[in-house]
C-alpha positions in Angstrom: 0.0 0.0 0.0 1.3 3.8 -0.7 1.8 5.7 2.0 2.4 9.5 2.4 4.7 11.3 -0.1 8.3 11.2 1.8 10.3 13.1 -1.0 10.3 15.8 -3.7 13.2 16.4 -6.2 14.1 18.8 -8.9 17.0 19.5 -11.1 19.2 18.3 -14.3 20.6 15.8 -16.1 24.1 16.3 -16.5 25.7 13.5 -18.8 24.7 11.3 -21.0 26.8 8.5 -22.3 25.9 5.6 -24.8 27.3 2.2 -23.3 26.0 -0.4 -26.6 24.0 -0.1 -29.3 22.2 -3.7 -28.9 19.9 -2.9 -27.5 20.1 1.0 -26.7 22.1 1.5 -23.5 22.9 4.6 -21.8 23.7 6.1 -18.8 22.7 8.9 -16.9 23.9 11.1 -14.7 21.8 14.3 -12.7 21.7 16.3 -10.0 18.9 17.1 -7.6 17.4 19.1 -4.6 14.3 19.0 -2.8 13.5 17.6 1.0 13.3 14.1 1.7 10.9 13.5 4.9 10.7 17.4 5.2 14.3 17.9 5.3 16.7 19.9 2.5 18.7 17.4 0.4 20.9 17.8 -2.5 22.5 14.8 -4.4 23.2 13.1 -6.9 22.7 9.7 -9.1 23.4 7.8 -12.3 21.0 4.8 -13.8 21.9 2.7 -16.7 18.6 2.5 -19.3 18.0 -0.1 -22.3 15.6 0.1 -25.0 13.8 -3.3 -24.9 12.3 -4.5 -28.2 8.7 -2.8 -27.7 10.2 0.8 -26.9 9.6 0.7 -23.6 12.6 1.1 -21.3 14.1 -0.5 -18.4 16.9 1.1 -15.7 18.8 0.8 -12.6 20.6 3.5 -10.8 22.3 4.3 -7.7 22.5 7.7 -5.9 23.6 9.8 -2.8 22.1 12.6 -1.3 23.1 14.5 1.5 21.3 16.9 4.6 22.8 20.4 4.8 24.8 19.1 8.0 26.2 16.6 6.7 24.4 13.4 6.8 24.0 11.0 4.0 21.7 8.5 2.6 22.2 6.2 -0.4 20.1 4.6 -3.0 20.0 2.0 -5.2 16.8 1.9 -8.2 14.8 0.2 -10.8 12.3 0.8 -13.1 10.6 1.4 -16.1 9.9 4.1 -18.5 8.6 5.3 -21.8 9.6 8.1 -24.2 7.6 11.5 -24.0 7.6 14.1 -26.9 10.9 15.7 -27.8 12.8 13.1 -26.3 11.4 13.6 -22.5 11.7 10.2 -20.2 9.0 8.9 -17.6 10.2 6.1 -15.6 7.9 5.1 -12.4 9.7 1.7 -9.8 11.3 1.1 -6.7 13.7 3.0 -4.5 15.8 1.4 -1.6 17.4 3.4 1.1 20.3 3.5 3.3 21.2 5.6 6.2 22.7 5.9 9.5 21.3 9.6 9.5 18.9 10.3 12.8 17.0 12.5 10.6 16.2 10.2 7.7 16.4 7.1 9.6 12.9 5.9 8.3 13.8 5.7 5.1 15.3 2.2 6.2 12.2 0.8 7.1 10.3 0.7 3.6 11.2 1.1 0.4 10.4 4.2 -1.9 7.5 3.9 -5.0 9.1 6.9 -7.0 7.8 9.2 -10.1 11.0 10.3 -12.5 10.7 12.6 -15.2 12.8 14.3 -17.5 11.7 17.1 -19.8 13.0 17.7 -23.4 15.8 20.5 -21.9 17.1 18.0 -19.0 15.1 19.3 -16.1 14.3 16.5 -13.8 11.4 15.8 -11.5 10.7 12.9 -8.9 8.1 12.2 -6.2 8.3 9.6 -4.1 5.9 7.7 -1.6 6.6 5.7 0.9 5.6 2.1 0.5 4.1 0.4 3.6 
């Protein structure tokens, strides 16, 4: 069952890179802020895509964000996504957390249902729920 909405990101892909060509595999890098559980973060990820044979796409990623004093979380991803007009990505899947932060320490019990888009100019956006 989804529970409340624990996080809310914006901000920009940064690199792209093309890993093989069979199928379509690239990775991606971005940046983001926003608050997670009510407090600022900024971090970062990367997630690895492929084009499977209907056009729909599959990643995983990994990430770290930080607190403004210091703390830090880590994530590991999956999901699925589609392509959008003008070359804007929707991906919807699973987040998993990792802390030792006081502040975030919920995040350890229950894994994140997350929302990613990216826009045709590299702007990113993700909500994320927690899943109970």
């Amino acid at each position: 069952m989804l529970g409340e909405m624990i996080g809310e990101n914006s901000g920009k892909r940064l690199v792209r890179r093309v890993l093989g060509t069979t199928p379509p595999t690239v990775e991606v890098s971005f940046e983001e802020t926003g608050k997670m559980l009510g407090t600022a973060t900024s971090g970062y990820g990367t997630y690895t895509s492929s084009v499977r044979p209907d056009g729909s796409i599959y990643g995983e990623g990994q990430g770290v964000f930080f607190t403004a004093e210091g703390e830090v979380a880590t994530w590991k991803a999956s999901g699925q996504g589609k392509f959008g007009p003008g070359g804007a990505v929707s991906y919807r899947g699973m987040l998993f957390f990792q802390t030792t932060s006081k502040k975030l320490e919920r995040l350890n019990a229950a894994p994140g249902v997350f929302e990613y888009e990216v826009d045709p100019e590299g702007k990113t956006r993700t909500k994320i729920w927690e899943w109970k």
